[in-house]
C-alpha positions as CSV (number, residue, x, y, z in Angstrom):
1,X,-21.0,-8.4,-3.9
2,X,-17.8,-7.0,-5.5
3,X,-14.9,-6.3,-3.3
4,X,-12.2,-5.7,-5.2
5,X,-13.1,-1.6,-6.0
6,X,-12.6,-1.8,-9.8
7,X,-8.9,-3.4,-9.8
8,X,-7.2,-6.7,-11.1
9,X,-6.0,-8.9,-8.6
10,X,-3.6,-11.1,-10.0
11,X,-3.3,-13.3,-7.4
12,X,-6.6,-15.2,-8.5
13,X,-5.3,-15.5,-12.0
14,X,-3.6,-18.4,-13.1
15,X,0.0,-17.3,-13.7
16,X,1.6,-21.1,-13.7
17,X,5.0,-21.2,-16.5
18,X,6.3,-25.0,-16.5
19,X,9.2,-25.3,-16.9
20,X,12.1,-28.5,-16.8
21,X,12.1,-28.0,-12.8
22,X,8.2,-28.6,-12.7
23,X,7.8,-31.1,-16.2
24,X,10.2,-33.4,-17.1
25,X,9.4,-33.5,-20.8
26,X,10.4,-30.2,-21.3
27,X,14.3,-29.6,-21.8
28,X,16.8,-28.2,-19.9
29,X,18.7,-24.6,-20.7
30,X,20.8,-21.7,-19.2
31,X,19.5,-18.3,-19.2
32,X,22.9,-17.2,-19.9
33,X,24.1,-18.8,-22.8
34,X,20.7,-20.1,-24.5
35,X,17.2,-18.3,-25.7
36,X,14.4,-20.6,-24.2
37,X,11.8,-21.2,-26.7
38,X,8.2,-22.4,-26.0
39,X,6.9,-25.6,-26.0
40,X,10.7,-27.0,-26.3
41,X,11.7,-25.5,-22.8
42,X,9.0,-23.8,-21.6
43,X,5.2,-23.7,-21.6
44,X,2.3,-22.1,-20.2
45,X,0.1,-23.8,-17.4
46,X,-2.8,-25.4,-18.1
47,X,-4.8,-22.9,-16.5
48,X,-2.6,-19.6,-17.3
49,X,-4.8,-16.5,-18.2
50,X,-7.9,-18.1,-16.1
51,X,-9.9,-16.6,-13.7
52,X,-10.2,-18.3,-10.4
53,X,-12.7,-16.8,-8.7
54,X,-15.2,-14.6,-9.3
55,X,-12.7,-11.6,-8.3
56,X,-10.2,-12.5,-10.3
57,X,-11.0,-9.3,-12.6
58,X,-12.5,-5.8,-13.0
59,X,-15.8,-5.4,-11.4
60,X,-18.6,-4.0,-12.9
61,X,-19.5,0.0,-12.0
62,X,-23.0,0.6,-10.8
63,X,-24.7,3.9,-11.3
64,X,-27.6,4.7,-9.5
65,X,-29.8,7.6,-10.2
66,X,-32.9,8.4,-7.6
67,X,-35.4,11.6,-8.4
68,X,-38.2,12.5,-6.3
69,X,-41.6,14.3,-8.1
70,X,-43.7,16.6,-6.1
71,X,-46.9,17.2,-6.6
């Protein structure tokens, strides 16, 4: 059963950013004075963009269609 009514919840998709703070490969830089660039300073998780759980995105619509015949 789907319970999130058609909507995203992006709190079950894998958001992670690493950056120097969380990986010690990556190099240091101020916001201020310096453009980060990826994969020097900054890189996506492992799991960024991935679902996970099964709610993690839009739920399918169901249509159901009942008729009765009379005889």
């Amino acid at each position: 059963m789907f319970v999130n009514g058609g909507g995203s919840n992006l709190s079950t998709i894998g958001q992670a950013v690493l950056t120097n703070s969380t990986t010690a490969s990556l190099a240091r830089f101020n916001p201020f004075t310096t453009t980060p660039v990826e994969g020097v300073n900054w890189n996506y998780g492992p799991n960024f963009g991935t679902a996970t759980n099964r709610q993690a995105y839009t739920s399918p619509r169901i249509f159901r269609l009942t008729f009765g015949v009379r005889f």
